[in-house]
PyMOL Python script that loads the backbone (N, CA, C, O; Angstrom):
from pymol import cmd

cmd.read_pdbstr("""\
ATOM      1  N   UNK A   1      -0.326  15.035   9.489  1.00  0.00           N
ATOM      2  CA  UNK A   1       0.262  13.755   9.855  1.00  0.00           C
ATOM      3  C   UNK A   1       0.064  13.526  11.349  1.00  0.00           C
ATOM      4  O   UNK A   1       0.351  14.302  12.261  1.00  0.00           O
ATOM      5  N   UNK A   2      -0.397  12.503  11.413  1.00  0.00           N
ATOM      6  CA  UNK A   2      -0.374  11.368  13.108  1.00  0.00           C
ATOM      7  C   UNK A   2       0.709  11.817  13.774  1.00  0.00           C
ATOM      8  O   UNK A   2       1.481  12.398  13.012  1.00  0.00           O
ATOM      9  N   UNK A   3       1.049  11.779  14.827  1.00  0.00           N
ATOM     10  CA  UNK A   3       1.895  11.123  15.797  1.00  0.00           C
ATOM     11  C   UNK A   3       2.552   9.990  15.289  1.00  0.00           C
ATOM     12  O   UNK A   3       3.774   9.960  15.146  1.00  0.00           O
ATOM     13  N   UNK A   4       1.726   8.956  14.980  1.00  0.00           N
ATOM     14  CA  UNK A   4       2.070   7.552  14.705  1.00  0.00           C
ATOM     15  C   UNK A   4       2.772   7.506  13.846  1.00  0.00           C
ATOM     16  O   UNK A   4       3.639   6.659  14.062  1.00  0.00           O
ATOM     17  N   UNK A   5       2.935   8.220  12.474  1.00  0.00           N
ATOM     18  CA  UNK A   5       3.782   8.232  11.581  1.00  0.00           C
ATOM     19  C   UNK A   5       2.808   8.148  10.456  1.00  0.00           C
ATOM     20  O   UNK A   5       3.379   8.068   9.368  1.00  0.00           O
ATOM     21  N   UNK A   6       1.248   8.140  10.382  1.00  0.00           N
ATOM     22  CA  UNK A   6       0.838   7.527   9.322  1.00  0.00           C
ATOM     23  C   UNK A   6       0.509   8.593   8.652  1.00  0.00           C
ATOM     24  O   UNK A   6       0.272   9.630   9.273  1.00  0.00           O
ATOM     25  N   UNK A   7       0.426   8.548   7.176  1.00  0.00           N
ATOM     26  CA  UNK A   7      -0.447   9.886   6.943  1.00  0.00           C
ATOM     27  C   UNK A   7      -1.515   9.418   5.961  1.00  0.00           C
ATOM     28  O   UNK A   7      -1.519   8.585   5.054  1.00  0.00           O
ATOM     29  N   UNK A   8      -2.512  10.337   6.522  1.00  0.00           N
ATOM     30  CA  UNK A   8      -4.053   9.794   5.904  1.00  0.00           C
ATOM     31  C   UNK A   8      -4.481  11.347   5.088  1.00  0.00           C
ATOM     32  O   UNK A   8      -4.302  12.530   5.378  1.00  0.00           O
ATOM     33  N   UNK A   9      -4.942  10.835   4.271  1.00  0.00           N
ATOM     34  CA  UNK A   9      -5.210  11.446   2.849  1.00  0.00           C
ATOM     35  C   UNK A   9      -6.666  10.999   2.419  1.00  0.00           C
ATOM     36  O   UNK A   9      -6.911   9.831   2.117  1.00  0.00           O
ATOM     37  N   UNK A  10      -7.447  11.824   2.412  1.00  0.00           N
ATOM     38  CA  UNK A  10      -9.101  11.843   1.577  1.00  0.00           C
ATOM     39  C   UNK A  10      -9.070  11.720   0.135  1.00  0.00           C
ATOM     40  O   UNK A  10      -8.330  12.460  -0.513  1.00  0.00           O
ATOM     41  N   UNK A  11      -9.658  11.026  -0.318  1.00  0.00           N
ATOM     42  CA  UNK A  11      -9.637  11.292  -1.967  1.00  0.00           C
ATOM     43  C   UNK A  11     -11.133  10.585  -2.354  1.00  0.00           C
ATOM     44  O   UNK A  11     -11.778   9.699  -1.792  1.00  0.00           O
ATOM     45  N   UNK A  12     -11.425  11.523  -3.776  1.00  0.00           N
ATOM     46  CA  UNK A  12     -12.784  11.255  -3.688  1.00  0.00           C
ATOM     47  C   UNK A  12     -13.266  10.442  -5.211  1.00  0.00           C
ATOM     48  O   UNK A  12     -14.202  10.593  -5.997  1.00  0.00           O
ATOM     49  N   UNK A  13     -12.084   9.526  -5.131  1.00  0.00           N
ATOM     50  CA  UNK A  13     -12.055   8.277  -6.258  1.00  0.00           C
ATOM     51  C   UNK A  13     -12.082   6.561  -5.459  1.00  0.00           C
ATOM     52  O   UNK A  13     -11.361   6.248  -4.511  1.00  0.00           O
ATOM     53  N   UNK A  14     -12.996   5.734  -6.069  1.00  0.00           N
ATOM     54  CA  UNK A  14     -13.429   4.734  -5.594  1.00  0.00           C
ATOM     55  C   UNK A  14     -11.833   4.604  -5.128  1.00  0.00           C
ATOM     56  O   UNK A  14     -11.087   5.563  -5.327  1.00  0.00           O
ATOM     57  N   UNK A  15     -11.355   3.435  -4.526  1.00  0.00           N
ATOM     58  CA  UNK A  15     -10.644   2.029  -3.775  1.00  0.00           C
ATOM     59  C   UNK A  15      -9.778   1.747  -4.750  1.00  0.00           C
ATOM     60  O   UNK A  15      -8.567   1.948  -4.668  1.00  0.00           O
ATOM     61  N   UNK A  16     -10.470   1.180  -5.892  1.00  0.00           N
ATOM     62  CA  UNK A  16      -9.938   0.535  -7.052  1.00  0.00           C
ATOM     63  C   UNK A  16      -8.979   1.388  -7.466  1.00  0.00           C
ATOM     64  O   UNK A  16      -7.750   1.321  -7.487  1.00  0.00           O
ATOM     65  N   UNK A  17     -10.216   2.664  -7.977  1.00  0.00           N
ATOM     66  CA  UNK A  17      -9.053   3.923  -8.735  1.00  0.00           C
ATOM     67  C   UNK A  17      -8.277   4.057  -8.251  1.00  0.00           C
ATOM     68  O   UNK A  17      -7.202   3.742  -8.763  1.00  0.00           O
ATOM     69  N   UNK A  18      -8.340   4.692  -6.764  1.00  0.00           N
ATOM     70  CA  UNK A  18      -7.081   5.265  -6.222  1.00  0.00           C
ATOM     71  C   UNK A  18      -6.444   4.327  -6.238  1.00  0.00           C
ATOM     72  O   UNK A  18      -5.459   4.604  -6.921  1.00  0.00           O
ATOM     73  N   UNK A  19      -6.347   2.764  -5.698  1.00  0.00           N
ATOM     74  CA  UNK A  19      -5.372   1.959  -5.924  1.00  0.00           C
ATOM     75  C   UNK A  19      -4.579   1.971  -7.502  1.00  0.00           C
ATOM     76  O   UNK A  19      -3.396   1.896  -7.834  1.00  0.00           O
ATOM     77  N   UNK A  20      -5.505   2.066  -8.050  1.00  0.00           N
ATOM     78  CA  UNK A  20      -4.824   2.053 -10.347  1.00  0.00           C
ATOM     79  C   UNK A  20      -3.814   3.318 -10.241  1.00  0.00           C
ATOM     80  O   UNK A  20      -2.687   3.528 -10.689  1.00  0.00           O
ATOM     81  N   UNK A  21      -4.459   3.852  -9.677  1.00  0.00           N
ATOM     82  CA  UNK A  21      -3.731   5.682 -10.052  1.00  0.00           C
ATOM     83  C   UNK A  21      -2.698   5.943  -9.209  1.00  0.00           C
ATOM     84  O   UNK A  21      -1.859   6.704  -9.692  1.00  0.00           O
ATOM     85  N   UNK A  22      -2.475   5.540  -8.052  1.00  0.00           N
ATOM     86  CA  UNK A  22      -1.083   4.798  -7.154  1.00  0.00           C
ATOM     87  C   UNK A  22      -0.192   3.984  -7.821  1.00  0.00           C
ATOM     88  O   UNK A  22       0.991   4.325  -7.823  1.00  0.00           O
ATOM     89  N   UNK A  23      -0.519   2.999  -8.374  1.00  0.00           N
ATOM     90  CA  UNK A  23       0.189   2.031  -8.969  1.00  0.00           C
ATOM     91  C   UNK A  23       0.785   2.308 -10.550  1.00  0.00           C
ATOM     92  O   UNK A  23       1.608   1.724 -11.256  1.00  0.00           O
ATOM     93  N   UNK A  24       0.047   3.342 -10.696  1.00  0.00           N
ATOM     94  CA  UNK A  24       0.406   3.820 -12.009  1.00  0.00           C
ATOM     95  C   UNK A  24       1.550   4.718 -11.835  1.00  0.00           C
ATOM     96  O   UNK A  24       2.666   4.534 -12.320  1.00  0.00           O
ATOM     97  N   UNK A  25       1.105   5.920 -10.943  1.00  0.00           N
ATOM     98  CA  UNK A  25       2.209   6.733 -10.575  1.00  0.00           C
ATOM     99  C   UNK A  25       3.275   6.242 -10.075  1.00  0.00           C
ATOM    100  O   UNK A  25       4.323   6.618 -10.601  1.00  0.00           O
ATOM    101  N   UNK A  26       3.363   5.284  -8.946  1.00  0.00           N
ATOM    102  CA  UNK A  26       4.978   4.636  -8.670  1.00  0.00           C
ATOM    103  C   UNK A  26       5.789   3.550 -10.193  1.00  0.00           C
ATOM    104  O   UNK A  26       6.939   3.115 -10.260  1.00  0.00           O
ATOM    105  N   UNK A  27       4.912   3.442 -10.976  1.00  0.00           N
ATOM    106  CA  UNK A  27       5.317   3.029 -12.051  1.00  0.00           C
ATOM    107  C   UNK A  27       6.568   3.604 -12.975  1.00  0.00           C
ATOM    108  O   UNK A  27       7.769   3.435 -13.186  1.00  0.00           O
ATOM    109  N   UNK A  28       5.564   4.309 -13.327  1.00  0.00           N
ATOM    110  CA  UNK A  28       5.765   5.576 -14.219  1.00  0.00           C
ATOM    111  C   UNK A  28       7.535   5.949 -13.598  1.00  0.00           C
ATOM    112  O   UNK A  28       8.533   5.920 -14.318  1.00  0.00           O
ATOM    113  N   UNK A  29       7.515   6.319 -11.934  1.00  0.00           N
ATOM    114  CA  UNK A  29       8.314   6.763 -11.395  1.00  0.00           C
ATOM    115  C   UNK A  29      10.017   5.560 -11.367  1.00  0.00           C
ATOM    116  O   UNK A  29      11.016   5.866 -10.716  1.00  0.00           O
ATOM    117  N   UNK A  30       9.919   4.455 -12.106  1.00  0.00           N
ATOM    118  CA  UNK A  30      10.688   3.242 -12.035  1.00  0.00           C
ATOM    119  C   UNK A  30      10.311   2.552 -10.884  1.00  0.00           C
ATOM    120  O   UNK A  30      11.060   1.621 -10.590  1.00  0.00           O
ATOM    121  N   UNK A  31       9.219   2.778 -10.046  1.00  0.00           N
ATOM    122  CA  UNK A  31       9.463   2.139  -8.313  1.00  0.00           C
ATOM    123  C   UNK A  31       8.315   0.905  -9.053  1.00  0.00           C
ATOM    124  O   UNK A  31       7.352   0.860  -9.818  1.00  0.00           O
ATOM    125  N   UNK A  32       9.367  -0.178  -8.054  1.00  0.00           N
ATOM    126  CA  UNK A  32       8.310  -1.698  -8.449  1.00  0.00           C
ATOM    127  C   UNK A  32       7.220  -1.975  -7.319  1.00  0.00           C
ATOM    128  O   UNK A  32       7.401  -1.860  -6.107  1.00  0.00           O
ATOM    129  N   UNK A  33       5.999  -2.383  -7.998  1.00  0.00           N
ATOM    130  CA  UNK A  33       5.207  -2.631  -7.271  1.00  0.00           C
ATOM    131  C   UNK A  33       5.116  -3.825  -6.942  1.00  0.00           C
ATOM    132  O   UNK A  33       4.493  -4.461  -7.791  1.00  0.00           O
ATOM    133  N   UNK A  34       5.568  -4.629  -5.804  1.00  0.00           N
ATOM    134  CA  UNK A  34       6.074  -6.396  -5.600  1.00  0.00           C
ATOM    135  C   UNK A  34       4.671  -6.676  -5.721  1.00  0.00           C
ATOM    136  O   UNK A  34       4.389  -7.306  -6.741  1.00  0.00           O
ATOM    137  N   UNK A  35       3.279  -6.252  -4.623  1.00  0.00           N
ATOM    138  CA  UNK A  35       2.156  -6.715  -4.340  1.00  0.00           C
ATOM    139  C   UNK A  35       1.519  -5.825  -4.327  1.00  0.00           C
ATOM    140  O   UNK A  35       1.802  -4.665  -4.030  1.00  0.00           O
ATOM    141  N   UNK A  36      -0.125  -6.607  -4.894  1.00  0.00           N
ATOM    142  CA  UNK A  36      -1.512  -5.812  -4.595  1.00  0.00           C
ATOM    143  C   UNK A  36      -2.367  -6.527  -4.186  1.00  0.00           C
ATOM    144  O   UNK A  36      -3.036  -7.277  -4.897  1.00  0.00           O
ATOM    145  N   UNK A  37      -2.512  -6.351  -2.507  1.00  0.00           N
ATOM    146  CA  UNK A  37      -3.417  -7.433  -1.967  1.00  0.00           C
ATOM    147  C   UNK A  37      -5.071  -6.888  -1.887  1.00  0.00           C
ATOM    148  O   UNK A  37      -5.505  -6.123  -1.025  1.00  0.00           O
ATOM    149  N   UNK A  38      -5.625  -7.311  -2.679  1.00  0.00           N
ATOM    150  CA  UNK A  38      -7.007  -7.012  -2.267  1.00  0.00           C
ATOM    151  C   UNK A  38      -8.248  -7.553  -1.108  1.00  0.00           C
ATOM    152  O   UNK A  38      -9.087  -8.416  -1.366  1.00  0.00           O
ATOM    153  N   UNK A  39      -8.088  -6.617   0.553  1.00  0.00           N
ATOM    154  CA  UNK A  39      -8.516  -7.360   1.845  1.00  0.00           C
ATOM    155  C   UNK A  39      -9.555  -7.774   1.283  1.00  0.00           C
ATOM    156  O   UNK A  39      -9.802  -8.974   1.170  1.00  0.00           O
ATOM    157  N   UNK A  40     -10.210  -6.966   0.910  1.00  0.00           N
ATOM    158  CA  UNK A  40     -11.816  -7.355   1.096  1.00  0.00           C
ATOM    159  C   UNK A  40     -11.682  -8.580  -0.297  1.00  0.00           C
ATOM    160  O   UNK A  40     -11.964  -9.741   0.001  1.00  0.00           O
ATOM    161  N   UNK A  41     -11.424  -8.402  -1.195  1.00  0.00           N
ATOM    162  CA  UNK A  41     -11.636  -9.692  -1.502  1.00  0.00           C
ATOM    163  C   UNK A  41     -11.533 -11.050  -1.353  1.00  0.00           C
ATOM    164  O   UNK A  41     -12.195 -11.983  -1.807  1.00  0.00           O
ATOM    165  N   UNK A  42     -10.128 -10.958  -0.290  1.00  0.00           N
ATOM    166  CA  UNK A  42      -9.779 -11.887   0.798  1.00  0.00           C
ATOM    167  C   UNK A  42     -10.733 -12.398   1.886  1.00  0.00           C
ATOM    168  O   UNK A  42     -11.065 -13.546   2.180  1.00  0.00           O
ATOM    169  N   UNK A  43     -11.059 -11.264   2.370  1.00  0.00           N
ATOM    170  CA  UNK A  43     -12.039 -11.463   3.544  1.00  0.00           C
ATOM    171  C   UNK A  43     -13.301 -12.221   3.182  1.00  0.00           C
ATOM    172  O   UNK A  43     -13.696 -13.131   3.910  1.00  0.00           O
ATOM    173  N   UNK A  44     -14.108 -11.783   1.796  1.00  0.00           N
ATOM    174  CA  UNK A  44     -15.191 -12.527   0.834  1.00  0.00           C
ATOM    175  C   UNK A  44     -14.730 -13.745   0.372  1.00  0.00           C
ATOM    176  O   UNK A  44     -15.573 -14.641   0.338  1.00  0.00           O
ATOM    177  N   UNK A  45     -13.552 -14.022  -0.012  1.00  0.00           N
ATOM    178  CA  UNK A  45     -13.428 -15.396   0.148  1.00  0.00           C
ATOM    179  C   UNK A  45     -13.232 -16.522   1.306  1.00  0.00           C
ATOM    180  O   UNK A  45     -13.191 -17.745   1.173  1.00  0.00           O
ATOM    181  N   UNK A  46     -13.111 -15.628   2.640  1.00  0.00           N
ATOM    182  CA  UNK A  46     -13.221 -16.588   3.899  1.00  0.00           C
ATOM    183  C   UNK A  46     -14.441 -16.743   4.287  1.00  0.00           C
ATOM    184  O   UNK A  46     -14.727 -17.590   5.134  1.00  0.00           O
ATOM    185  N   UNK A  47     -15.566 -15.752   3.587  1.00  0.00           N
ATOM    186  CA  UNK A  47     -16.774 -15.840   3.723  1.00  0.00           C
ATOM    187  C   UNK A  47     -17.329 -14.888   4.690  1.00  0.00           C
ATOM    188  O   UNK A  47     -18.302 -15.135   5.403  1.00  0.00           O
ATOM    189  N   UNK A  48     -16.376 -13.298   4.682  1.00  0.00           N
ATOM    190  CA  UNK A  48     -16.654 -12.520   5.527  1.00  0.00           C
ATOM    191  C   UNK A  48     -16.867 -11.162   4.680  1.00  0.00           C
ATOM    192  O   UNK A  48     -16.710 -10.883   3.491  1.00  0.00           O
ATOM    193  N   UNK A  49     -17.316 -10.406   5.874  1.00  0.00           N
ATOM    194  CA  UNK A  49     -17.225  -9.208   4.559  1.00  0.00           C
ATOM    195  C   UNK A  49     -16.250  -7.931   5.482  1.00  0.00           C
ATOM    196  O   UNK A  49     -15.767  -7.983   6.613  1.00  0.00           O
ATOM    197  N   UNK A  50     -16.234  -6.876   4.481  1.00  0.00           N
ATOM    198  CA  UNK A  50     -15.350  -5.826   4.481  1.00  0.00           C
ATOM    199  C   UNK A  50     -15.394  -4.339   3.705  1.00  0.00           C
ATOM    200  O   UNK A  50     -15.873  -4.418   2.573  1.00  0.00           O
ATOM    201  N   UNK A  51     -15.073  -3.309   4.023  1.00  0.00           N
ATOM    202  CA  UNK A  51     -15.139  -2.590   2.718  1.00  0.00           C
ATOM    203  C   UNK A  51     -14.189  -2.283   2.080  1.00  0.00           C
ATOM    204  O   UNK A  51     -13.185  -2.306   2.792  1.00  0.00           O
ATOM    205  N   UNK A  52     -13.971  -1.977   0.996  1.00  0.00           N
ATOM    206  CA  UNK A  52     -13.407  -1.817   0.184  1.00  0.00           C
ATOM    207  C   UNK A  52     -11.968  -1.533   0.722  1.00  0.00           C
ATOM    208  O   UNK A  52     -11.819  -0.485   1.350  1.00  0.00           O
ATOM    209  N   UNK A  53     -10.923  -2.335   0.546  1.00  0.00           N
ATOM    210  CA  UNK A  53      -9.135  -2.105   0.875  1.00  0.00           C
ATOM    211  C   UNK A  53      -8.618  -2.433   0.227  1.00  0.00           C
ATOM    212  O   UNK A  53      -8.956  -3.409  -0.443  1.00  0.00           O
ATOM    213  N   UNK A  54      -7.536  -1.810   0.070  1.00  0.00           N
ATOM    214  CA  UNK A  54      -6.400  -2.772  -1.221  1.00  0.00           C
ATOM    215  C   UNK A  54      -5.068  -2.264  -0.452  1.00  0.00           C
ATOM    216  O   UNK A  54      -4.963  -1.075  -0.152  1.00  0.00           O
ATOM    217  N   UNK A  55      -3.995  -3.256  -0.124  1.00  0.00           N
ATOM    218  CA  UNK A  55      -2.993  -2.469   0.091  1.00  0.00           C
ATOM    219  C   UNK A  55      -1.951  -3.036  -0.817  1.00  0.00           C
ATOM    220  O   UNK A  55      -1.872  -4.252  -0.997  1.00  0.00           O
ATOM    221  N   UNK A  56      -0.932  -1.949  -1.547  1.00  0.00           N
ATOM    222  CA  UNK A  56      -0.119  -2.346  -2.210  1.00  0.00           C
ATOM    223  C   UNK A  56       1.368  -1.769  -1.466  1.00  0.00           C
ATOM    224  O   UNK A  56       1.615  -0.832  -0.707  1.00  0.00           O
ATOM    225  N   UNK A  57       2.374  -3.082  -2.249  1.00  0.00           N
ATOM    226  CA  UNK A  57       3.534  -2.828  -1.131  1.00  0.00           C
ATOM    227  C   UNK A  57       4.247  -2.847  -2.681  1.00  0.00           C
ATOM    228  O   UNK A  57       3.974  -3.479  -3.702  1.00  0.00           O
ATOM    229  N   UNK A  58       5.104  -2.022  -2.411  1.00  0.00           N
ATOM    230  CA  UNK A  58       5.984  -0.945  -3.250  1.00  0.00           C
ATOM    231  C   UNK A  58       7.608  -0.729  -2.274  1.00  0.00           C
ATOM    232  O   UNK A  58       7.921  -0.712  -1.083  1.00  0.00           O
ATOM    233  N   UNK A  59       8.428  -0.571  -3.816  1.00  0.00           N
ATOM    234  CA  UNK A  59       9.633  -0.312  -3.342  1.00  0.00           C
ATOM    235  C   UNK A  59      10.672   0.087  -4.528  1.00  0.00           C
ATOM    236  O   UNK A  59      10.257   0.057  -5.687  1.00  0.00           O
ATOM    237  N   UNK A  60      11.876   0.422  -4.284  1.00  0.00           N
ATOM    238  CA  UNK A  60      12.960   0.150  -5.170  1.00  0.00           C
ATOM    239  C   UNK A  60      14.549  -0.831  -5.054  1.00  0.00           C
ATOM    240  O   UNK A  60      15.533  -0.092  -5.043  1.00  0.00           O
ATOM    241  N   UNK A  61      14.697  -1.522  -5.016  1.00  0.00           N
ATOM    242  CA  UNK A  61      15.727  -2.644  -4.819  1.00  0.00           C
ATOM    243  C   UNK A  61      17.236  -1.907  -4.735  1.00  0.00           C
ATOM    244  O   UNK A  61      18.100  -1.968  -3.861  1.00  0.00           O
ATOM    245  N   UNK A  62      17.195  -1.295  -5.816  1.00  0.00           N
ATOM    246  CA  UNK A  62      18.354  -0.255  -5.760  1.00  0.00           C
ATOM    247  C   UNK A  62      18.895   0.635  -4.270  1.00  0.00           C
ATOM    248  O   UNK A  62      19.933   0.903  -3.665  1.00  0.00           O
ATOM    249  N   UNK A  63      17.418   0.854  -4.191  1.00  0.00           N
ATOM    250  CA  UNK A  63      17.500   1.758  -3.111  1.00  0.00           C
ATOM    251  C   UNK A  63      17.545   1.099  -1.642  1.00  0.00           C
ATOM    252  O   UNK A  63      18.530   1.210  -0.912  1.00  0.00           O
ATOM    253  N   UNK A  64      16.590   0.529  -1.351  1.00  0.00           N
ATOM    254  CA  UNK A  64      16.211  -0.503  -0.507  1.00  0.00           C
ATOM    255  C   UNK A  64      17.160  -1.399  -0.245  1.00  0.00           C
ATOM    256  O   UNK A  64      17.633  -1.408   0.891  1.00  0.00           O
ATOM    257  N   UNK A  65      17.582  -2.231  -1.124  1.00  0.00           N
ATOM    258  CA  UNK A  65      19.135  -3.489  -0.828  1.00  0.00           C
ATOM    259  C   UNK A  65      20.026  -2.905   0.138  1.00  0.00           C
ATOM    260  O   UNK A  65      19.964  -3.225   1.325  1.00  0.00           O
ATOM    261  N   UNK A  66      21.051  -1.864  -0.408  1.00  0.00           N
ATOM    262  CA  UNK A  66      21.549  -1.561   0.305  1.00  0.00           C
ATOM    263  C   UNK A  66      22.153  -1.119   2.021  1.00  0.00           C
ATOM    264  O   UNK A  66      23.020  -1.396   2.849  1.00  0.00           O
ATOM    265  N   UNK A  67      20.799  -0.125   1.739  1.00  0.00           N
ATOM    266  CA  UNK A  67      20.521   0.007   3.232  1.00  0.00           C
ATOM    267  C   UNK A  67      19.695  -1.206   4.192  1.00  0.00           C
ATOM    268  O   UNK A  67      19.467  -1.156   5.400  1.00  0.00           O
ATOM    269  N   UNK A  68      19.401  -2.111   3.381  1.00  0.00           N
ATOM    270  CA  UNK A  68      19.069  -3.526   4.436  1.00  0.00           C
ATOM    271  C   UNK A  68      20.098  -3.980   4.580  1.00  0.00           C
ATOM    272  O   UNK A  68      20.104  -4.761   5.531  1.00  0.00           O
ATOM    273  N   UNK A  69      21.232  -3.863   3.985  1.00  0.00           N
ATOM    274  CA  UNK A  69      22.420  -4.957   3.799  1.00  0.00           C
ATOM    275  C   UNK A  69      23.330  -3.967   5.437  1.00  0.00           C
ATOM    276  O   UNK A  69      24.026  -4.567   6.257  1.00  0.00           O
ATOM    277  N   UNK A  70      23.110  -2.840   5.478  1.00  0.00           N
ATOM    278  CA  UNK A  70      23.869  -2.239   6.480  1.00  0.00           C
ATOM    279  C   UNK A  70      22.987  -1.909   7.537  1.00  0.00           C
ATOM    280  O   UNK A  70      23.601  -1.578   8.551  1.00  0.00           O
ATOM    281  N   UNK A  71      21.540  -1.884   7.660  1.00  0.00           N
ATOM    282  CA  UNK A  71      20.895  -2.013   8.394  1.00  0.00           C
ATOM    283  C   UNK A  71      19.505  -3.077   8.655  1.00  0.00           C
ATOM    284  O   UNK A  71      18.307  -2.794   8.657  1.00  0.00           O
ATOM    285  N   UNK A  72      20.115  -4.240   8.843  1.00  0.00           N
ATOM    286  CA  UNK A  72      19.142  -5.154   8.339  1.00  0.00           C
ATOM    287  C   UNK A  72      17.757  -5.310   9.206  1.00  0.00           C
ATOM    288  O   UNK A  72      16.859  -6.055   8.812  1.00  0.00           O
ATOM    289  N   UNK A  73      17.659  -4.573  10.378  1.00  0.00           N
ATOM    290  CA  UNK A  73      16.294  -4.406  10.842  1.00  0.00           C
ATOM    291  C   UNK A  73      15.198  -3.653   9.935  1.00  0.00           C
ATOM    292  O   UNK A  73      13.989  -3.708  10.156  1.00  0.00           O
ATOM    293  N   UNK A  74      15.848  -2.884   8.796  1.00  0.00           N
ATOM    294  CA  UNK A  74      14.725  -1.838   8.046  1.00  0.00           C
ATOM    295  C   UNK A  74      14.189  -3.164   7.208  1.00  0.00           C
ATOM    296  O   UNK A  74      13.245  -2.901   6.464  1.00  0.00           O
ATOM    297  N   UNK A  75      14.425  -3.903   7.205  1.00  0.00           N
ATOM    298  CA  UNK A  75      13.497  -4.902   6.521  1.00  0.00           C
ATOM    299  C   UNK A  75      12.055  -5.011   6.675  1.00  0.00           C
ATOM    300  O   UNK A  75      11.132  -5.141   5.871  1.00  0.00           O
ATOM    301  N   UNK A  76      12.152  -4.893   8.334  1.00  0.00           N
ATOM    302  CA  UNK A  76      10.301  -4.565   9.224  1.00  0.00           C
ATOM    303  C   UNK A  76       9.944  -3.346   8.611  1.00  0.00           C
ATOM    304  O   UNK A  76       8.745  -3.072   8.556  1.00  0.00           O
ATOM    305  N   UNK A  77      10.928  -2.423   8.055  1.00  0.00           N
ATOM    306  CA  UNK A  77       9.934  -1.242   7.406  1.00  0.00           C
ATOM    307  C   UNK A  77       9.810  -1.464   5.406  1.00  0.00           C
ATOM    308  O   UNK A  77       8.879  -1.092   4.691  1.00  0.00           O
ATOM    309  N   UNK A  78      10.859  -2.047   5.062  1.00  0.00           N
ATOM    310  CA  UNK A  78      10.971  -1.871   3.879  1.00  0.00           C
ATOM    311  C   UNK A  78      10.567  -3.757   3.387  1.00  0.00           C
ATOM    312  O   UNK A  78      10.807  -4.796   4.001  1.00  0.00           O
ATOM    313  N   UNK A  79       9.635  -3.429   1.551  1.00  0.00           N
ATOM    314  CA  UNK A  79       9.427  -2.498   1.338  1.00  0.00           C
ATOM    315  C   UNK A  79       8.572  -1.743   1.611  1.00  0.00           C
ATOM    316  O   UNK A  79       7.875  -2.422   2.364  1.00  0.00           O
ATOM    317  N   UNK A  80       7.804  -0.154   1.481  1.00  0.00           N
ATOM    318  CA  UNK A  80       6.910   0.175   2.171  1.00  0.00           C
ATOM    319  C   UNK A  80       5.543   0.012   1.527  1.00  0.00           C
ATOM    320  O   UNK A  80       5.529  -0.381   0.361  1.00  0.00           O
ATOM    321  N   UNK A  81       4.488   0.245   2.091  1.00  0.00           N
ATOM    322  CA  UNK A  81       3.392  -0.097   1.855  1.00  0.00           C
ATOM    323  C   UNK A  81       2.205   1.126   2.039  1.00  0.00           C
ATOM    324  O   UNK A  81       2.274   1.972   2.931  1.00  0.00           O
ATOM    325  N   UNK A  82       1.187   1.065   1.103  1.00  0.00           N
ATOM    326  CA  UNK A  82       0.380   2.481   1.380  1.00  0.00           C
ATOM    327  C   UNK A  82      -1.223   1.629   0.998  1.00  0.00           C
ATOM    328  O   UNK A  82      -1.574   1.019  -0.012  1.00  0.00           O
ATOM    329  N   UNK A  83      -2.083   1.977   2.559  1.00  0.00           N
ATOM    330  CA  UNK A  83      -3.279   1.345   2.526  1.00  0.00           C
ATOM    331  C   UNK A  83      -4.688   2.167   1.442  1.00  0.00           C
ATOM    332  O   UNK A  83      -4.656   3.386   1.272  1.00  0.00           O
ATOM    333  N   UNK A  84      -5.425   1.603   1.031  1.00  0.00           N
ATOM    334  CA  UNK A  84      -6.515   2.516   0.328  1.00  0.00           C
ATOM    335  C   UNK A  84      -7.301   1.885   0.712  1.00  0.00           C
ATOM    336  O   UNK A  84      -7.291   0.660   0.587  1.00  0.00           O
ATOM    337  N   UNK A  85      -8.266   2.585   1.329  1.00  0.00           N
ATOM    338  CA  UNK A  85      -9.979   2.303   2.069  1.00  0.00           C
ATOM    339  C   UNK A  85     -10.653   3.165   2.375  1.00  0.00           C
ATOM    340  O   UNK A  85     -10.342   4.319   2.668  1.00  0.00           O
ATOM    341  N   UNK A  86     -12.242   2.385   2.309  1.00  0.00           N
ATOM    342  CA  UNK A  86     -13.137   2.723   2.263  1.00  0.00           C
ATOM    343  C   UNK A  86     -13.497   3.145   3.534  1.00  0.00           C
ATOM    344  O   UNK A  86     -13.522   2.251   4.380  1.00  0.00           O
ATOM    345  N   UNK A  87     -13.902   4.730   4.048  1.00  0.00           N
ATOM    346  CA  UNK A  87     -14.231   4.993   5.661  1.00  0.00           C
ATOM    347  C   UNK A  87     -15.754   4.244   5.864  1.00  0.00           C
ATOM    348  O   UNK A  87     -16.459   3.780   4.968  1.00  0.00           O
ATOM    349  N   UNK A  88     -15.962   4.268   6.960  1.00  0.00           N
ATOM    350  CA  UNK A  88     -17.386   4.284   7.371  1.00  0.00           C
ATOM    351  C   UNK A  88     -18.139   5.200   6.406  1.00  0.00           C
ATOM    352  O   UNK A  88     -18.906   4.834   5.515  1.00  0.00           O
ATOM    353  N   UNK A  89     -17.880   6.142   6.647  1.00  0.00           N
ATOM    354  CA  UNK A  89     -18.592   7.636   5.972  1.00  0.00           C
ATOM    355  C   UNK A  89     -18.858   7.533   3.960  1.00  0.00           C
ATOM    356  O   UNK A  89     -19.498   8.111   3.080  1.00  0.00           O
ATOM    357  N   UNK A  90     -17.878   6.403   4.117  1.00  0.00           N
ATOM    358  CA  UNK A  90     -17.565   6.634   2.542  1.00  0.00           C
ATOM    359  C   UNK A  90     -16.560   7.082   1.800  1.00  0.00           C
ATOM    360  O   UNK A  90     -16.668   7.123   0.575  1.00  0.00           O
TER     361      UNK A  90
END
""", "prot")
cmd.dss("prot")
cmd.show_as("cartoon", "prot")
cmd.util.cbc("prot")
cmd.orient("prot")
């Protein structure tokens, strides 16, 4: 893990997959998945290009409500979000 807080993880399944197989697993787990934004397909529709990103933003309401209701700045963190992309390298 970063400094920054982020943690970056290699995996050697396309964008898509790992995005399916993320979304499957927080499923499975009761956690709702609000959004799945796909950049690059975004970016191809402004008429730009990109590689391969998807970020999906995930949470649990149960969990999450609360502690916004008593700390309502965690809103800027919650819910949280986990990026999948394509490196330079591949």
């Amino acid at each position: 893990m970063k400094a920054n807080g982020i943690i970056d993880l290699a995996c050697t399944h396309s964008v898509a997959e790992t995005a399916d197989r993320l979304e499957t697993v927080l499923k499975a787990k009761g956690i709702k998945v609000f959004s799945r934004i796909d950049q690059a397909a975004e970016a191809k529709a402004a008429g730009l290009t990109m590689r391969p990103m998807v970020l999906l933003i995930f949470g649990d309401p149960k969990a999450g409500t609360p502690l916004m209701n008593r700390y309502p700045s965690l809103a800027m963190d919650l819910p949280l979000k986990a990026l999948v992309w394509e490196s330079a390298d591949g």
